[in-house]
N, C-alpha and C positions, 0 to 999 in steps of 0.2 A: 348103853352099848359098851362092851370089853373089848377089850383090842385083839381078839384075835376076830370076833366077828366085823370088826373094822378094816381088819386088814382082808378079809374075805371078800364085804363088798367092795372095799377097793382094786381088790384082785379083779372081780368079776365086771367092772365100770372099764378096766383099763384092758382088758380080752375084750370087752365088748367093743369098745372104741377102736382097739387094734384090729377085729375083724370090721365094723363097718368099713373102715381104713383099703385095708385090703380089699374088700369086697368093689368099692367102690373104683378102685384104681384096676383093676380085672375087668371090671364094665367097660370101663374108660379104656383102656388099653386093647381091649375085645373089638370096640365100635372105631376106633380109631388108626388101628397097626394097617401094615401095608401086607398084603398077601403076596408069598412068593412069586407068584405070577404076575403079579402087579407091577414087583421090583423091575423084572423084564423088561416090561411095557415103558415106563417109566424110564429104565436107559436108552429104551432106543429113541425114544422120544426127546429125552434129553440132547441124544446123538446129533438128533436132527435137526431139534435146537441149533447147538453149538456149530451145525454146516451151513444153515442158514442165516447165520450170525456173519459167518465168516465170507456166504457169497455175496450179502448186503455190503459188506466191510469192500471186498473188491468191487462190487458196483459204483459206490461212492467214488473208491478213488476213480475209475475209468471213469466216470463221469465228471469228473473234477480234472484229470489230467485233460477230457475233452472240451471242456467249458473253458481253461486254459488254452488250448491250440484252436480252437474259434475265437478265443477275445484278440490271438496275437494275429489269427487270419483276416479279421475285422480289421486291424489298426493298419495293416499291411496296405488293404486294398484304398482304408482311408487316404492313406499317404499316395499309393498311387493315385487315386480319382485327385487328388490337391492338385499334382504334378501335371495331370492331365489337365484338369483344369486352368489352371496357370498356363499349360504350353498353346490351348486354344484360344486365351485369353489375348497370348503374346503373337498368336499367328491370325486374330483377327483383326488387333490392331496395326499389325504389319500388312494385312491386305485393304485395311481401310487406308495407310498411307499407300502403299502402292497405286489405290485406286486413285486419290487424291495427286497422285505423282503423273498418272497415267491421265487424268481429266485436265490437268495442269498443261500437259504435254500438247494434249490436242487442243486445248485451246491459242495456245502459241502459234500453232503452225497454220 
């Protein structure tokens, strides 16, 4: 073989390889690109995405700012029901000495 018929099929192996090349990335690109219409679809989609993104994001916190104003309306009522209990605590054993004062009394007289 002489080199110019060498350089020929080399010629011809590296056209060929560049068209499969191409060819192949055409398919690929064919079966895979976004159709202008598609693009469309696709932003408003995204749109909606990103609003429902953003109405989750406010839900959390209202629900976290509310789970916050119940745990402090909870510790609230705790403390009252303590106080209340303690004040019935202190006005039953003030009516059990009353009673005791009062049983006392009529037995003397």
């Amino acid at each position: 073989m002489d080199g110019t018929a060498f350089i020929l099929v080399t010629a011809i192996i590296l056209m060929a390889a560049f068209s499969l090349g191409w060819f192949s990335y055409w398919l690929m690109h064919r079966f895979t690109r976004v159709a202008g219409g598609d693009m469309g679809e696709m932003d408003r989609l995204s749109q909606m995405l990103h609003e429902a993104e953003e109405t989750r994001d406010q839900a959390i916190m209202y629900l976290e700012q509310r789970e916050s104003e119940l745990n402090n309306q909870i510790a609230q009522t705790e403390a009252e029901l303590r106080a209340a209990m303690e004040g019935l605590r202190d006005a039953r054993a003030e009516a059990e000495e009353m009673r005791i004062y009062i049983e006392r009394m009529h037995a003397n007289s």
